[in-house]
N, C-alpha and C positions, 0 to 999 in steps of 0.2 A: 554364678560361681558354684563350684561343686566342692569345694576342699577349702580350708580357714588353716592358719597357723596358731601355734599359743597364743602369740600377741594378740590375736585378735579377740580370746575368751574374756568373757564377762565375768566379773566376781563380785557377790553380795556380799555383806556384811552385817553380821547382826548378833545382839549377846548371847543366842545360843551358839553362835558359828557360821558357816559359811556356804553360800551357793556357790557352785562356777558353771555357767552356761558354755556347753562345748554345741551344744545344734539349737538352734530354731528357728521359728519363722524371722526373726529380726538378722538374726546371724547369717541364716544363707534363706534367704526369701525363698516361698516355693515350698519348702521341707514341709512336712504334716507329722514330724514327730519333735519331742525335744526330750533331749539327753543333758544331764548336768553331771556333779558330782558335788555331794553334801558333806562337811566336815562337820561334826555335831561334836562339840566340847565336852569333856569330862563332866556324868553331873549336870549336865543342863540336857532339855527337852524343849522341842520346837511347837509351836501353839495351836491346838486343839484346830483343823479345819479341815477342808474337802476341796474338791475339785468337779463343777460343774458342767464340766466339757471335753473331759478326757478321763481316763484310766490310767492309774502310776503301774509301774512294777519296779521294785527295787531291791536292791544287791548289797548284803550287809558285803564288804573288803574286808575291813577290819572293825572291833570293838565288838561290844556286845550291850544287851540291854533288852529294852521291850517296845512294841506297838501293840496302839491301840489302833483295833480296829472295829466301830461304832462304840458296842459295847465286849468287846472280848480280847482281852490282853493275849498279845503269842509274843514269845521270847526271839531274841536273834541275836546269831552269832555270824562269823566269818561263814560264807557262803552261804546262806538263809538269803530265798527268795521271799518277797510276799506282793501278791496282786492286792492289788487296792482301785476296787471298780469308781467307776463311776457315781462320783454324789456320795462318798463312803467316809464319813468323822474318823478320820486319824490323826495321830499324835505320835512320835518317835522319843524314845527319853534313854540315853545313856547312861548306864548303873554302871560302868568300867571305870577305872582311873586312867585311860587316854581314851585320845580324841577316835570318835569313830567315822567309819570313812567307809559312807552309799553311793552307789552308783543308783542316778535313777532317770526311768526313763517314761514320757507320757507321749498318749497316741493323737496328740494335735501338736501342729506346731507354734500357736497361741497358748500354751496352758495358762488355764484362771484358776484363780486360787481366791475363797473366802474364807475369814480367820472367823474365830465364833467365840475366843478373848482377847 
């Protein structure tokens, strides 16, 4: 299969907000990337961790706020790229009053993810 409909997307759920898986390896077998989109809530921050196996890039939409990246905070707004290599401690935390809304995308189609709270 090369092509999925909404129905078929995934959505996490969790007290900072929310995942939705639009590509990966489970979603269309074969892929070597995954793409989502993160709904981070007002005021909340998603938990300190990395990624063992891939490399994220992500696309603030909307909101605004900060990551952490190991140790050096950079701010983002609507259209704010940032690379996040390989094996690299970040944190996302929204300082806006709505919900902000990432695009993001990692270069396997397995992404792992360890939490380190």
């Amino acid at each position: 299969m090369l092509h999925i409909q909404d129905d078929d997307q995934s959505i996490q759920s969790f007290d900072w907000g929310t995942l939705q898986w639009l590509c990966n390896g489970a979603i269309l077998p074969g892929t070597t990337q995954t793409l989502g989109i993160c709904h981070l809530f007002a005021g909340k921050r998603n938990p300190l961790h990395y990624h063992p196996n891939c490399e994220e890039i992500l696309y603030v939409q909307q909101g605004s706020g900060k990551h952490l990246l190991d140790d050096q905070w950079v701010h983002v707004r609507p259209g704010s790229v940032v690379r996040i290599p390989l094996g690299m401690k970040h944190q996302l935390i929204n300082e806006g009053t709505d919900t902000m809304v990432t695009i993001i995308v990692f270069s396997s189609g397995d992404r792992q993810t360890v939490f380190l709270e």
